[in-house]
N, C-alpha and C positions, 0 to 999 in steps of 0.2 A: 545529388546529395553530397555534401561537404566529406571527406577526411576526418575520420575522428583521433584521436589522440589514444594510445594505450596507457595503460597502466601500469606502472612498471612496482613488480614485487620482491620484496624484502623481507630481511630477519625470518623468525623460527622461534619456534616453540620450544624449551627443553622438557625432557619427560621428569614426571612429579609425582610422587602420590595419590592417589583418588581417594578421595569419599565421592557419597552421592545424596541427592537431593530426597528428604524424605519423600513419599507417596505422595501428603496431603500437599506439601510444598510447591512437589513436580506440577499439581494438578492446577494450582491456585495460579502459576506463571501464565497458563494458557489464560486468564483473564487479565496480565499484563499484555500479554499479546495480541488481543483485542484491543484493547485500547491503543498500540501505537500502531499497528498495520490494519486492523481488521476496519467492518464499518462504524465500529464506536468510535472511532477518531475523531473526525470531524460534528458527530452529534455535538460534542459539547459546544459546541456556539450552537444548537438551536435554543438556549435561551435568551438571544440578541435577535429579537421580530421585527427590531427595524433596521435597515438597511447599513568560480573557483573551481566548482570541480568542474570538469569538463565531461563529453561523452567519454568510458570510459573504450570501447573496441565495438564493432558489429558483426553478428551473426545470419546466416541464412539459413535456420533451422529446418526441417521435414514438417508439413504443417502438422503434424501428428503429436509436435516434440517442443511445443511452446511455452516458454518458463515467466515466469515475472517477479522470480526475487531469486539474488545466489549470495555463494558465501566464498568471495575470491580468496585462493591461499598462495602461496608460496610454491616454491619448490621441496620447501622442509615440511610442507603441511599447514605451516601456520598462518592465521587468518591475519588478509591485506584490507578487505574492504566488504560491506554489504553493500549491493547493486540492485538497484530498482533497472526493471528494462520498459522502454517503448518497442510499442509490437505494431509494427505496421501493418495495415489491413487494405486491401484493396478491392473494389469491386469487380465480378469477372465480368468481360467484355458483353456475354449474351445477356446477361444482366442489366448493365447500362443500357444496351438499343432497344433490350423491352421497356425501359423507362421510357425513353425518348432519350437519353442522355447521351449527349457526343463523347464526353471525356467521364470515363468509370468515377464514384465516389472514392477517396479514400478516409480511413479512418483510421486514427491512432489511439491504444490502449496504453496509456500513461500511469504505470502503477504509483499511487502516493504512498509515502513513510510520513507520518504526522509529526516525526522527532527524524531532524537529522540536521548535519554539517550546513553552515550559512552556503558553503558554496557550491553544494546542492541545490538549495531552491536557487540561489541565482542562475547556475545553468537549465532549470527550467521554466524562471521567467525567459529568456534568452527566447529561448526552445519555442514558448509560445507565442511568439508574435509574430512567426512565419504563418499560423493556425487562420486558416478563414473565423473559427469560432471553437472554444474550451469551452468544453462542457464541466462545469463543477459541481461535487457534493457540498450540499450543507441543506440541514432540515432545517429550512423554514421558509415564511408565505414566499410568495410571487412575488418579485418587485422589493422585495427586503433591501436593505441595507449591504453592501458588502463587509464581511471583518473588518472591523477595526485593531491594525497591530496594536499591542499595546494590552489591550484592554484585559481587564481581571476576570480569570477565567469563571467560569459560572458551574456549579453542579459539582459533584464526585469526580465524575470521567474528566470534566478540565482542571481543576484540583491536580489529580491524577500525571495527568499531563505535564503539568509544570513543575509538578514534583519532580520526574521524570527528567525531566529535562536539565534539570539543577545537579541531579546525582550524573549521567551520561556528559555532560557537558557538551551538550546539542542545542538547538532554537528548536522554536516551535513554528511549524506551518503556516498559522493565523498573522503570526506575526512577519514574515518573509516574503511567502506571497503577492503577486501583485492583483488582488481581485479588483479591481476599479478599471484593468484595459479594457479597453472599447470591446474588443472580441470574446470577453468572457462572457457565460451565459451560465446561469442559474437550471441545473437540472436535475431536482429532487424533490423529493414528497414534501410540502409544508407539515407543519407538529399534526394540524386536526386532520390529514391524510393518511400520516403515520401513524395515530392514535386509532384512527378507521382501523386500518389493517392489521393492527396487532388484534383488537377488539375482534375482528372478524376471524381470526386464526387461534382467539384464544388463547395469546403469548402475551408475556409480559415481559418488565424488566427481572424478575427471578426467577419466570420458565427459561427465558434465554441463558443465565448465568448458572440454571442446574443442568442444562442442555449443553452447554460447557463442558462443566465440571464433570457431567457422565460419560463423555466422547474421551476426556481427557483419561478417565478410570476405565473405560473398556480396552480404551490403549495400549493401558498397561499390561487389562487383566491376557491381552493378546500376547503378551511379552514384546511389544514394540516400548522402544526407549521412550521416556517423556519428557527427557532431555539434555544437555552436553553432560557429560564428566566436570566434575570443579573441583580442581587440585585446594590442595592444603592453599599451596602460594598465590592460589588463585584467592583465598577468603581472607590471607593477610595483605595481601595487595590490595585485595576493594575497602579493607578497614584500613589502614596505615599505611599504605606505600602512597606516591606522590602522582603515580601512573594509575591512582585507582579509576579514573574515568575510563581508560580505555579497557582495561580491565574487564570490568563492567558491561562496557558495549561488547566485548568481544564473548562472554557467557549469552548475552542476552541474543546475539547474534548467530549464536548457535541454534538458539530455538527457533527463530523468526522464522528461517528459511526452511521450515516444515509449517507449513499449512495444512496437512492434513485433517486437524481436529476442526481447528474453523469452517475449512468445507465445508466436513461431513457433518459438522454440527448446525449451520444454519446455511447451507445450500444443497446437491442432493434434488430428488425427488421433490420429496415432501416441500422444502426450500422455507424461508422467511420472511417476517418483515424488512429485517435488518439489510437481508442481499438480496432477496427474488423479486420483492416488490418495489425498492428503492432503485434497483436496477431497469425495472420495467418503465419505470416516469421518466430515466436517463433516455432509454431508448426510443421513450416517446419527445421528445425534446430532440434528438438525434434524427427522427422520422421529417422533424417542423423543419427544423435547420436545412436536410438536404433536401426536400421540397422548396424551401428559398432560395435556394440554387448555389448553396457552400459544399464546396468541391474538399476541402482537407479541414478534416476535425479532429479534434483531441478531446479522449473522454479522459478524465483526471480525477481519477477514485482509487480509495484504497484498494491496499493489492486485496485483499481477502474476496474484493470483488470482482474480480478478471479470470477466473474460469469458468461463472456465469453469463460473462458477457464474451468473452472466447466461443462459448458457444452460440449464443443469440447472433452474433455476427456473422456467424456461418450461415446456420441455418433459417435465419428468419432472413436476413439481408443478400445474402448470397456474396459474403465477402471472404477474403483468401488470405490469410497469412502470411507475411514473406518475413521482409528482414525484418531485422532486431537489433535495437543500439540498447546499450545497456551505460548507466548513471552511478556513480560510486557517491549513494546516500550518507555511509559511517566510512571513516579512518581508521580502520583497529589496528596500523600501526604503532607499536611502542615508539617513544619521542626517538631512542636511540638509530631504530629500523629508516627511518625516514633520510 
């Protein structure tokens, strides 16, 4: 494995005033948060049926102790970067000889961000083309069409998206990506699969957004925060100062890097359409792949989905966690810090 590059951090925060985000407010963000991390991201191209930065440092975590998003600060506390991490997985050796296999499977958990800095996804096209085979989300048929950048988005959530992306002053995914390499592979439910299993679980698209909305209110009613503090300077910076973008990313990055609601709202026990069973068709496509004898794979899903598959790698697979490189997704550098 190559030498990665650090990161090197800057500027600070100075201390400000507080208000806080009303209740209903705090609660409504967690369905922004869905939409740029969770698995609503990449839905919105299922209505299309037909077909810079560098690594930032790596980890050797306790397999116990596996992360797949942070919130890089300073030495003053104040926020440098949001990081997506690849989590390497490997298969243990007793494993591999009950297969027949000479050389263990390995597998890589590639968190996606649906909104972030161009030269993010360039460093993970980069990143992908060492892959025997990318495993990708997107709802729709077998054999579809890959994204086309460019194209206008379709529905709420891609609306959503692009909106997003104009206020943050980020790209979108769809657009960046390289879906057309040879080694990428299609591994998701098509719409009439996805429509199956909602229909069979008796979800919808408003049991899931009140399944939300009540994770995000019991949160509270626990007295756990529903998210950052937002200074005075912080609400005239995002309206009138010239730095409102980072601004911006740097509130919205506060919340990101708590998962907890998404979880425990559509994984869990009980589990979803959105993570349990979208995750299941990945893992079956991951099954096909290393049965055709692809030794290094990248599964490349949003983060909301990698504690679901953190575990199915273990325990269904009998794969091992080691290291960890971690990817600086957002800049929350102020222009000055830099």
């Amino acid at each position: 494995m190559q030498t990665c590059h650090e990161v090197s951090h800057h500027g600070g925060r100075s201390p400000r005033a507080k208000i806080f985000w009303p209740c209903p407010a705090g609660r409504c963000r967690w369905l922004v948060v869905a939409v740029v991390w969770g698995g609503w991201g990449i839905l919105s191209a299922a209505a299309e049926p037909t077909r810079g930065n560098a690594v930032a440092e790596r980890d050797d975590p306790k397999a116990d102790a596996v992360e797949f998003l942070r919130l890089s600060r300073d030495a003053k506390g104040g926020p440098v970067s949001l990081d997506t991490s690849i989590v390497h997985y490997r298969e243990t050796e007793v494993s591999a000889r009950a297969a027949g296999r000479r050389t263990p499977v390995e597998v890589d958990l590639v968190g996606a961000v649906h909104l972030g800095g161009k030269g993010y996804y360039d460093t993970l096209d980069r990143l992908f083309e060492d892959y025997d085979a990318v495993l990708y989300e997107l709802v729709a048929p077998d054999h579809a069409r890959v994204p086309q950048p460019g194209r206008k988005p379709s529905g709420a959530i891609g609306n959503a998206q692009q909106g997003l992306t104009k206020m943050l002053g980020l790209t979108f995914q769809l657009d960046e990506i390289d879906y057309s390499a040879a080694n990428f592979i299609h591994a998701d439910m098509s719409p009439k699969e996805f429509d199956a299993a909602m229909q069979k679980r008796g979800e919808s698209w408003w049991t899931m957004f009140t399944r939300l909305m009540r994770e995000g209110a019991e949160r509270a009613e626990r007295g756990k925060s529903t998210g950052p503090e937002v200074g005075i300077g912080d609400l005239w910076g995002m309206f009138f100062g010239k730095d409102r973008e980072v601004r911006l990313r740097r509130i919205m990055a506060e919340q990101f890097t708590d998962m907890e609601v998404l979880t425990a709202a559509f994984g869990g026990e009980e589990g979803s359409t959105l993570i349990t069973d979208r995750n299941g068709a990945a893992l079956e496509v991951l099954s096909e792949q290393i049965a055709e004898g692809k030794k290094r794979i990248a599964i490349f899903y949003g983060a909301a989905h990698m504690e679901d598959f953190d575990r199915r790698l273990r325990e269904d697979l009998s794969l091992e966690p080691g290291e960890v490189e971690w990817v600086e997704a957002w800049d929350l550098r102020m222009p000055g810090e830099k």
